[in-house]
C-alpha positions in Angstrom: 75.4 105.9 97.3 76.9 103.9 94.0 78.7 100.5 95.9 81.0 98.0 94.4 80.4 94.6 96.0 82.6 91.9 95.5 81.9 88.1 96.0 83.8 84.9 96.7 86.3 86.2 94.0 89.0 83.0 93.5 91.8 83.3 91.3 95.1 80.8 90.5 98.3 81.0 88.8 98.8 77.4 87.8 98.5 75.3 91.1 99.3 78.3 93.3 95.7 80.0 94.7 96.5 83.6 94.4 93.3 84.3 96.5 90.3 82.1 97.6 86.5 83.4 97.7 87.5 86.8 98.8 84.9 89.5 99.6 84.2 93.0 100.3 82.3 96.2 99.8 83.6 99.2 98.0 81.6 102.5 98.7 81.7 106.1 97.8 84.5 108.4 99.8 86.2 104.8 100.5 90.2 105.1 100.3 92.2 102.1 100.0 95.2 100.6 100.2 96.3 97.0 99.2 99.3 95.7 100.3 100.9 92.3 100.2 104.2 90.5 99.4 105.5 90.6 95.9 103.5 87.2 94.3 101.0 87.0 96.7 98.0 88.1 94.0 98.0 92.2 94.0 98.3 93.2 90.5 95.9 89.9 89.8 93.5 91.2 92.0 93.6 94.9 90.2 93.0 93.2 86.9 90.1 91.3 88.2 88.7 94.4 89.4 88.6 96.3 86.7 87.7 93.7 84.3 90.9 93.7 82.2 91.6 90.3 83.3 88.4 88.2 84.9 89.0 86.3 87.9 88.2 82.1 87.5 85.2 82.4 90.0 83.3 84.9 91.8 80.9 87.7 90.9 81.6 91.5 90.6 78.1 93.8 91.1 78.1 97.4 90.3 75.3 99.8 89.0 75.2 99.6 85.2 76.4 103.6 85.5 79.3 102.8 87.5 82.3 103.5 86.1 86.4 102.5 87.1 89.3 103.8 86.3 92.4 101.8 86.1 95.9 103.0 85.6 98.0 99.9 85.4 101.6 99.7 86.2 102.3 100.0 82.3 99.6 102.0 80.9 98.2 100.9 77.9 98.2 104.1 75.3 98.4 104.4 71.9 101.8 105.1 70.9 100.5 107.4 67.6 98.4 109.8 69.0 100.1 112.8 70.6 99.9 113.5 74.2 96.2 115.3 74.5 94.8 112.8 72.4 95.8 110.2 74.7 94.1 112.0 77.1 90.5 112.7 75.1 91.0 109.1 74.6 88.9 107.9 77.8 85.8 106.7 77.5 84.2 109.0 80.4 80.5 110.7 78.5 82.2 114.3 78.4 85.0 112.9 76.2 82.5 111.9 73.7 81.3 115.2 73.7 84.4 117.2 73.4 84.9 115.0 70.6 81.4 115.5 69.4 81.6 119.0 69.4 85.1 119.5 67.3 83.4 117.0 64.5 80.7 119.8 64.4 83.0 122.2 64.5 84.8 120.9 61.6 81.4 120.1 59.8 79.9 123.7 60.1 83.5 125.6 58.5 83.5 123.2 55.8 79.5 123.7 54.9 78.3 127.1 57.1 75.6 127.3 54.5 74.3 124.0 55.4 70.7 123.2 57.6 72.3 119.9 58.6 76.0 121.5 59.8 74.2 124.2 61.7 72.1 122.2 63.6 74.5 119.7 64.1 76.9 122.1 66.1 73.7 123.9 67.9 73.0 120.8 69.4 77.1 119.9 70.4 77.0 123.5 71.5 74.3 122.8 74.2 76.1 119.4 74.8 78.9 121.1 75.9 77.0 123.5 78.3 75.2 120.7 80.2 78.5 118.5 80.5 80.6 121.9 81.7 82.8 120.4 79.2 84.6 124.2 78.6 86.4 124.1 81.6 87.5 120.3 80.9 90.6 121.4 79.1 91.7 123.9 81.8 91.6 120.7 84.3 93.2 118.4 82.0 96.1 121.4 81.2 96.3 122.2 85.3 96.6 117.7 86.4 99.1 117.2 83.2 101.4 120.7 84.9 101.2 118.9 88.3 102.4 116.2 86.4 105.4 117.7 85.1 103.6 117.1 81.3 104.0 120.2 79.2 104.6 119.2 76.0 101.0 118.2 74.8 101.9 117.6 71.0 104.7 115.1 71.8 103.6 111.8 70.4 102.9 109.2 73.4 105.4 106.8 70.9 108.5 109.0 71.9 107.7 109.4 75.8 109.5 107.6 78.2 108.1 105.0 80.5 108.1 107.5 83.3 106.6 109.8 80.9 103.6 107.6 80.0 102.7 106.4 83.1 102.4 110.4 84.0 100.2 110.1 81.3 98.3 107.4 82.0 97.9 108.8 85.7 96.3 112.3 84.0 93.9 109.8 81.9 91.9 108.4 84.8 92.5 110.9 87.2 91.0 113.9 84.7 88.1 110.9 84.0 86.8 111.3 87.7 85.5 108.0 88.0 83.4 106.2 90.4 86.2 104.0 91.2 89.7 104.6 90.5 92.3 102.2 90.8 95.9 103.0 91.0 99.3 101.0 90.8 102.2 102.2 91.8 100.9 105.9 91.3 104.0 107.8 92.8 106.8 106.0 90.6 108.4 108.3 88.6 106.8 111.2 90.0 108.7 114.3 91.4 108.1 115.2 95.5 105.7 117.9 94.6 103.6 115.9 92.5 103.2 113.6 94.9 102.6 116.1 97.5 99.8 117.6 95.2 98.5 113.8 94.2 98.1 113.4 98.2 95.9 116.5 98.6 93.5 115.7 95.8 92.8 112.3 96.4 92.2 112.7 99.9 89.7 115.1 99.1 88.2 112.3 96.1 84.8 112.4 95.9 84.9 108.8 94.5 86.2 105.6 95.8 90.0 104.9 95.2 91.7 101.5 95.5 95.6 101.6 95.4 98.8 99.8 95.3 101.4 101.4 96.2 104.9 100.7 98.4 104.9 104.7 99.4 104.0 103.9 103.0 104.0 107.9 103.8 101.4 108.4 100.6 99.7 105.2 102.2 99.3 107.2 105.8 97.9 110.2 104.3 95.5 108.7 101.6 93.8 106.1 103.1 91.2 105.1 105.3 91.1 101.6 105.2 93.7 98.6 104.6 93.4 95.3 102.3 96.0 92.4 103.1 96.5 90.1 100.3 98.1 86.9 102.4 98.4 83.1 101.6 95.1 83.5 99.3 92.9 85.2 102.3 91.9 89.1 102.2 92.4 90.8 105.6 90.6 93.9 106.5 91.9 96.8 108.3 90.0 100.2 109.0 92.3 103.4 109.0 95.9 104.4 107.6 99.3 102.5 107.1 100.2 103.2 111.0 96.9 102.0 111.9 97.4 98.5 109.8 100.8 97.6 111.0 99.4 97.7 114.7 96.4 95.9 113.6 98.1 93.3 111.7 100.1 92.7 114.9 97.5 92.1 117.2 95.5 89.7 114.9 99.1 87.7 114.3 98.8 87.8 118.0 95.5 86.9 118.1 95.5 84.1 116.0 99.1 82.5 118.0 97.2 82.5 120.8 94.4 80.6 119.4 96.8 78.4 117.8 98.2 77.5 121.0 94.6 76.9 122.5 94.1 74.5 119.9 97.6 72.6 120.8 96.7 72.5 124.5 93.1 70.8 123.7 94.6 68.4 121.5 96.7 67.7 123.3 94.4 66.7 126.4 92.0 64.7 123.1 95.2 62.8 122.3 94.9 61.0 125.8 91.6 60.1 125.5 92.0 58.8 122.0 94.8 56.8 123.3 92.8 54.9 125.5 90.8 51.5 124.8 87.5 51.7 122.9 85.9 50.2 126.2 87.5 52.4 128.2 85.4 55.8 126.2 81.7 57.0 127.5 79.0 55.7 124.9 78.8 59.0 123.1 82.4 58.4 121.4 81.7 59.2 118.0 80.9 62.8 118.4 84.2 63.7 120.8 86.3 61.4 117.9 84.9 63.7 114.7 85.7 67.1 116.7 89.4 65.3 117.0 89.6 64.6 113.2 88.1 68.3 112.7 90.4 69.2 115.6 93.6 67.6 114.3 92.8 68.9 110.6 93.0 72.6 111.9 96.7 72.5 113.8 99.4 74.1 111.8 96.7 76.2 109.2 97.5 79.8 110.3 100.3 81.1 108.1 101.9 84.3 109.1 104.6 86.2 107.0 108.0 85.6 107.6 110.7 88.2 108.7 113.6 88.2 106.0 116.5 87.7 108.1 119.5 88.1 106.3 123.1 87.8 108.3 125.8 87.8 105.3 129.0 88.7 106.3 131.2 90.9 104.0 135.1 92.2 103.0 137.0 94.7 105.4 136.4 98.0 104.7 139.5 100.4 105.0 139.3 104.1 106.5 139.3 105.2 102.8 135.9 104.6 100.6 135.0 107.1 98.2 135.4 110.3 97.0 134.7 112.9 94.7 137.3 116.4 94.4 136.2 119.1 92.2 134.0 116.7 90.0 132.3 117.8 87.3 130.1 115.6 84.8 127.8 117.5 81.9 126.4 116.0 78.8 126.6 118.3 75.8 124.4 121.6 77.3 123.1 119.9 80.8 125.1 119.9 83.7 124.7 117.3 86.2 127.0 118.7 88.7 129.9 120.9 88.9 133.1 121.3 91.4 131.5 118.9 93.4 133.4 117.5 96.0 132.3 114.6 98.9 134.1 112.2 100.9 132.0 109.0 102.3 133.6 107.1 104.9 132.9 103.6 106.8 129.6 103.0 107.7 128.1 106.1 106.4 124.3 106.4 105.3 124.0 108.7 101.9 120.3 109.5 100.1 120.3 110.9 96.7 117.7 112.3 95.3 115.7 115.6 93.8 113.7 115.9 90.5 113.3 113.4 87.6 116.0 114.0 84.7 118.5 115.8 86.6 121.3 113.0 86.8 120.8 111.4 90.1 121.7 107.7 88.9 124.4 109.1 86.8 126.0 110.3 89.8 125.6 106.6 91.2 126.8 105.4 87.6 130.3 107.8 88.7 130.3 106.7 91.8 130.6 103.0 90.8 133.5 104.2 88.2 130.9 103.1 85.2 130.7 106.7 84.0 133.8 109.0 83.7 133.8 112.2 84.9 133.9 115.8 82.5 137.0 117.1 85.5 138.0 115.8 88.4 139.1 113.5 90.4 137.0 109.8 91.4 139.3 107.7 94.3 138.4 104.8 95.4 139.9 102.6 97.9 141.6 99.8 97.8 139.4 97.6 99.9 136.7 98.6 98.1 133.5 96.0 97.0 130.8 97.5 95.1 127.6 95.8 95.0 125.6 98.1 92.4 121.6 97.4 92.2 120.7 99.1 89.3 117.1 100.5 89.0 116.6 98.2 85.9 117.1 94.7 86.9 119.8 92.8 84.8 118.6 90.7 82.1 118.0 86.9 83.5 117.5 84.1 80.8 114.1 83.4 81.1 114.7 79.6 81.4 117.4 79.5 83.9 116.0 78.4 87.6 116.2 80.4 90.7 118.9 78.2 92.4 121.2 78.6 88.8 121.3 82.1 89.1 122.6 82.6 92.7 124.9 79.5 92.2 126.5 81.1 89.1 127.6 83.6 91.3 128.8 81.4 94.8 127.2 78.1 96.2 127.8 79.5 99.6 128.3 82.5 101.8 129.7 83.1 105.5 127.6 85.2 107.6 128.5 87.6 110.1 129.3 85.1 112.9 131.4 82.7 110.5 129.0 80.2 109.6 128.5 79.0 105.9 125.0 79.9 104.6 124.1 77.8 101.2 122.6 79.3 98.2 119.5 76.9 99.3 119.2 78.4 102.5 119.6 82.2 101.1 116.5 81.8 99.0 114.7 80.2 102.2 115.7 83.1 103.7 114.1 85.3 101.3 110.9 84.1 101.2 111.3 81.7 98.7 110.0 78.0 99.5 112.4 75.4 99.0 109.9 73.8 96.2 110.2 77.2 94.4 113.7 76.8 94.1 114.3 75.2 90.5 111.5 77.6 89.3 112.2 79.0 86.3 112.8 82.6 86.4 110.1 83.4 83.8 107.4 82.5 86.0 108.3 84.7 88.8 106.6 88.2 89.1 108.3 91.7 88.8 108.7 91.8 92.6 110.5 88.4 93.0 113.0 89.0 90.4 113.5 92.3 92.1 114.3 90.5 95.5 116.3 87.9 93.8 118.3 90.4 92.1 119.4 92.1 95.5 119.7 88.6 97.0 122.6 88.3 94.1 123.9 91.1 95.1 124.3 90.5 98.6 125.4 86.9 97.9 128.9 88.8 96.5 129.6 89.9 99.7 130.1 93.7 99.3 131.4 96.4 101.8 129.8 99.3 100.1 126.1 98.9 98.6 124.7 100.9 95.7 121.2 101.1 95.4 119.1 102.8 92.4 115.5 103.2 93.1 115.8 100.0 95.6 111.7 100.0 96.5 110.9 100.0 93.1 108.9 96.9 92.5 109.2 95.9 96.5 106.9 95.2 98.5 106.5 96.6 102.1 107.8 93.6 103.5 110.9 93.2 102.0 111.6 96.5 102.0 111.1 96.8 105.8 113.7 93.5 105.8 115.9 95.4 103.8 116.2 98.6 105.8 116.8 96.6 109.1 119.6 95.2 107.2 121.1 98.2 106.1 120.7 99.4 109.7 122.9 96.7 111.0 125.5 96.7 107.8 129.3 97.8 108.8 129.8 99.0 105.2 128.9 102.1 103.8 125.6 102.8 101.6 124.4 105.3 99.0 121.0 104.7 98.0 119.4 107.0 95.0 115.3 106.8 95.8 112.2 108.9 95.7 110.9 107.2 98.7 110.6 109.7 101.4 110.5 106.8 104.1 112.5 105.2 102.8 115.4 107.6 102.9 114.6 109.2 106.4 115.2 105.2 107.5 118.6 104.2 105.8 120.1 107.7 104.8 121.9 110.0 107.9 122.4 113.1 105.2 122.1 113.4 101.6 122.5 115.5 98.3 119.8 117.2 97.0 120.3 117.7 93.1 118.1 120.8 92.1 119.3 120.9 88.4 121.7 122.6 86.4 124.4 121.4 88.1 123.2 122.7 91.3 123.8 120.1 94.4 122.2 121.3 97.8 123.1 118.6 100.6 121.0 118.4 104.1 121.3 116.5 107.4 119.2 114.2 109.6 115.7 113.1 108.0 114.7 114.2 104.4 110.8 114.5 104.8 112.6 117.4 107.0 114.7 119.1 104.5 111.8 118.2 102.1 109.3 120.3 104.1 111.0 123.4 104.7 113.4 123.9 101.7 111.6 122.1 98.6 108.0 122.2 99.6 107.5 125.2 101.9 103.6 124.3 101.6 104.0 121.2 102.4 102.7 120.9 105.8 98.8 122.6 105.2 96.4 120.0 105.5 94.7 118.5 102.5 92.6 121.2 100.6 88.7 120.7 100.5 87.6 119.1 97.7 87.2 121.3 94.4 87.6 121.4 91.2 91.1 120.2 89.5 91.5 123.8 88.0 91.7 125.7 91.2 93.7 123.4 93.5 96.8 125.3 92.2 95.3 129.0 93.2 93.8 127.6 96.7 96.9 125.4 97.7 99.2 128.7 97.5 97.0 130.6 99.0 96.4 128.7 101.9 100.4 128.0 102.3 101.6 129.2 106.1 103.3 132.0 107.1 107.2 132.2 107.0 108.9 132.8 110.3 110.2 136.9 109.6 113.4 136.4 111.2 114.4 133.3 108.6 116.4 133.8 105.6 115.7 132.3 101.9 116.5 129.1 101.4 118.9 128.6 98.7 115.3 127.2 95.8 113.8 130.1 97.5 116.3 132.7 96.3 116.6 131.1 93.0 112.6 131.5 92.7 113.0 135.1 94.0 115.3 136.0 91.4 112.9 134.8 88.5 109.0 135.7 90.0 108.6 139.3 88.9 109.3 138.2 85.0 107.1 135.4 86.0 104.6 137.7 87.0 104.6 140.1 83.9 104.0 137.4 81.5 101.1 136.4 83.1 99.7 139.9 83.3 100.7 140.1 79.7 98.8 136.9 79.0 95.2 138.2 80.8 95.5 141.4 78.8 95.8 139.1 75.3 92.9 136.8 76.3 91.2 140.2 77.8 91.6 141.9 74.0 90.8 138.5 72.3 87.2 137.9 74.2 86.5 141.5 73.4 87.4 140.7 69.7 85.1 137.7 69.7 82.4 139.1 71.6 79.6 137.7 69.1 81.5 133.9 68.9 80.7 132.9 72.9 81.8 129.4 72.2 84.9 131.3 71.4 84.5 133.3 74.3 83.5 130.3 76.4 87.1 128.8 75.7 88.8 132.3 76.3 87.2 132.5 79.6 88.0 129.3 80.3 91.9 130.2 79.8 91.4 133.2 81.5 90.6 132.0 84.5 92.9 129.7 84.6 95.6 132.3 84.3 94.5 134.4 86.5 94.3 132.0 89.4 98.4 131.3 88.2 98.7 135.3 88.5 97.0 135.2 92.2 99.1 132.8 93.6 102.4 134.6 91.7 101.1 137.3 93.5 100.9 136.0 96.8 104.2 133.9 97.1 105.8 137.4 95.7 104.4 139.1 98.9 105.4 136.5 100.7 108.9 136.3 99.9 109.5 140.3 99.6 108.2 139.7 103.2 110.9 137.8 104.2 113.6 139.8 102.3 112.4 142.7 104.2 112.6 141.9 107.4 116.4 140.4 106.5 117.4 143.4 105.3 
């Protein structure tokens, strides 16, 4: 079993230690999740790891075949190559020979009459038999659909960054390394791509390290937990649930030595007191423990809670709404006839699939973006505090304390009390020596959590939040939706984050696309479930080839209940299936006439079969779901 052992690894970021002589084992089948606070080392760590960036000290020991993957939170791609290239562009051995091969290829049809061309491809031709490397493209083409990356010729240049991290996230996943190390995986990914990433790496045959504030992808991935804290590496065996209880009872742990430690030096401090004479012969021993003793009092560092009590404007009876509301851009609809009332207090999610106008729905709501028809009212006692998903653009070399001050030295909180800029940031985590900091050395994270301390500073009665756990960490964000829980404002929050959203958000709008808005009640991963991922409750699939988890995860879907009616996405899918359904059959009978044209070119046959397979595994599970749903539309009459 290949291992990846890691020793007394120590890294700094000028005089702050990141982490101190940290170690661990990594083995095969391991699944793991690292959290920690936003500064505290992760991304560092990552780096180390996978060699992009070597730690100051410690040794990394690996089999000289072991090989890591590594998407990083901004992959690193070649903007001029087009979107499969990217892909080929992995250094795993069956790259090489794809690449191999299609050199020969070119060779022999330039000189067929040639020893050297002929023998050339013969020997990429066997290549490719003992790598399986024919059904490599079927893979790559089924992880990049999962993906929600169908244009394959687009050049990686012209891709947005949610596009190329999708990219990046194909790269190392179609590589099947021995270790693969994600961060962030599930921004910018829709709710069935993350539902599909869940299945197949909890059936990975290799090791995966991730980072990742997701805490539902955290429960149903991993089996072990790593805390970056204060420069130390905690262990914790099992899922996200697991690792909040144990991180409780080792805090608890640890107090309780702590106050062990007190008591007995307490009792030492009497003795020491007390004349030289007055001590038994054997003085110097009891006075060293002391020193050692005294040395050890106030060492164990826990994470603090971010308690924030800001107070805020009145709120009248009338907030926001929307009547008969319409907003397109040339051809795309982002909503039509829409019309919504939020009121005091209320808890709104937003959210569906990437590109279909969730944030410009926020951008209305905040009166940044005008509507096609329809009417926007605010009220009159209305305070927006907007977080946008990008974080606005802070000069570089203006310091911590600057930024907030800019805005208000001071703050009331909800009892009356003035709260200083000062003690906001200590409030937030942020040490008062970090305060005159300049901004450019702070990490993604803390900008992030300064940004929404700015916000708060303003004092607003209703909160607009883009994609607020984005560049969180679990900490803050757990801080953050306690505070939300105890605001007397109202909140819309736009987010991906399925735990997030069941926490802060009492009902929501769904925005399917094409100007289609669905809205649901109570907890999302609910509505989630049973209307947008009807498989979404079957266990994790055995582990199997990338090319077949589409067939076997449809397949395997449960039963409806007969008496239950389509759900609005499943009518919609009704509607399109059987046209669905004769293309494919019309695409096996091409391949079918195409192999039987080519019967004497098998490496040309190879590739058709490969397609063909493919296809017809798409056809199956057309098939079933169409059973499935005429089922249903049967028994309704």
């Amino acid at each position: 079993m290949k291992q990846f052992r890691v020793e007394k690894l120590t890294s700094t970021y000028g005089e702050k230690v990141l982490f101190d002589q940290i170690s661990f084992l990594i083995t095969q089948g391991d699944r793991i999740g690292l959290v920690g606070v936003n500064g505290s080392g992760k991304t560092t760590l990552l780096n180390a790891l996978s060699g992009d960036q070597p730690a100051d000290r410690g040794e990394i020991t690996t089999q000289n075949d072991y090989r890591i993957g590594y998407l990083a939170q901004e992959p690193n791609l070649d903007g001029h190559l087009q979107v499969m290239d990217a892909i080929y562009a992995g250094d795993q051995p069956v790259f090489q020979t794809i690449r191999s091969y299609q050199e020969a290829l070119d060779f022999m049809a330039q000189e067929p009459e040639n020893p050297k061309a002929a023998n050339r491809f013969e020997k990429a031709q066997a290549a490719m038999d003992r790598d399986d490397a024919w059904t490599i493209e079927a893979q790559i083409k089924t992880i990049l659909t999962q993906l929600h990356l169908t244009n394959l010729k687009q050049n990686v240049a012209d891709l947005s960054g949610g596009q190329r991290k999708r990219v990046g996230l194909a790269q190392v996943l179609i590589q099947e390394p021995d270790l693969l190390i994600l961060d962030e995986p599930t921004n910018h990914l829709d709710f069935d791509s993350i539902a599909w990433l869940e299945k197949y790496l909890s059936s990975y045959k290799g090791a995966l390290l991730t980072v990742t504030h997701d805490r539902y992808f955290l429960d149903r991935v991993t089996n072990r937990i790593f805390e970056l804290s204060f420069g130390k590496l905690y262990e914790y065996q099992g899922n996200y649930q697991d690792y909040v209880s144990g991180k409780a009872l080792r805090q608890e742990n640890e107090a309780a030595a702590e106050h062990k430690r007190e008591k007995l030096y307490e009792k030492e401090l009497v003795w020491m007191k007390k004349s030289a004479r007055a001590r038994t012969t054997k003085q110097k021993g009891r006075e060293k423990a002391f020193a050692d003793l005294e040395d050890s009092l106030g060492n164990v560092q826990t994470d603090q809670d971010v308690e924030v009590s800001l107070g805020q404007q009145r709120l009248g009876k009338k907030v926001i709404a929307l009547e008969n509301a319409s907003l397109a851009f040339g051809d795309q609809v982002i909503f039509k006839d829409l019309s919504l009332r939020f009121g005091q207090r209320d808890r709104i999610g937003i959210t569906g699939p990437n590109g279909v106008g969730k944030s410009s729905l926020l951008n209305v709501l905040a009166g940044r973006l005008p509507l096609t028809d329809g009417v926007l009212e605010i009220g009159e006692t209305v305070r927006i505090g907007y977080y946008t998903q990008v974080t606005e653009e802070i000069p570089a070399d203006k310091r911590m304390i600057e930024y907030l001050t800019d805005v208000a030295t001071s703050v009331k909180d909800r009892d009356g009390n003035i709260i200083s800029a000062k003690d906001l940031l200590e409030q937030f985590l942020f040490p008062s020596f970090m305060h005159g900091t300049l901004v450019r050395k702070l990490s993604g994270g803390e900008k992030r959590r300064l940004y929404l301390l700015k916000i708060l500073l303003q004092e607003p009665n209703v909160l607009l939040l883009d994609e607020p756990t984005n560049d969180l960490d679990i900490g803050t964000l757990t801080v953050l939706e306690n505070f939300l829980a105890k605001f007397a404002g109202t909140v819309v929050t736009v987010s991906h984050d399925r735990y997030f959203l069941d926490k802060v958000a009492d009902y929501g709008y769904y925005l399917v696309g094409d100007g289609v808005v669905d809205r649901y009640n109570g907890q999302f991963s609910t509505y989630l479930e049973e209307t947008v991922l009807p498989s979404a409750k079957q266990k994790p699939a055995a582990a199997e080839a990338p090319a077949k988890n589409v067939q076997s995860t449809q397949k395997q879907a449960p039963k409806k209940n007969a008496k239950r009616k389509l759900t609005y996405m499943e009518k919609r899918e009704w509607e399109t299936i059987e046209d669905e359904i004769a293309d494919l059959e019309g695409q096996v009978d091409a391949l079918n006439e195409r192999m039987a044209a080519n019967g004497a070119d098998y490496q040309k046959v190879a590739e058709l079969q490969s397609q063909l397979t493919e296809v017809s595994g798409q056809l199956d599970a057309k098939m079933d779901r169409w059973a499935e749903l005429s089922e249903i539309v049967e028994k309704q009459g």
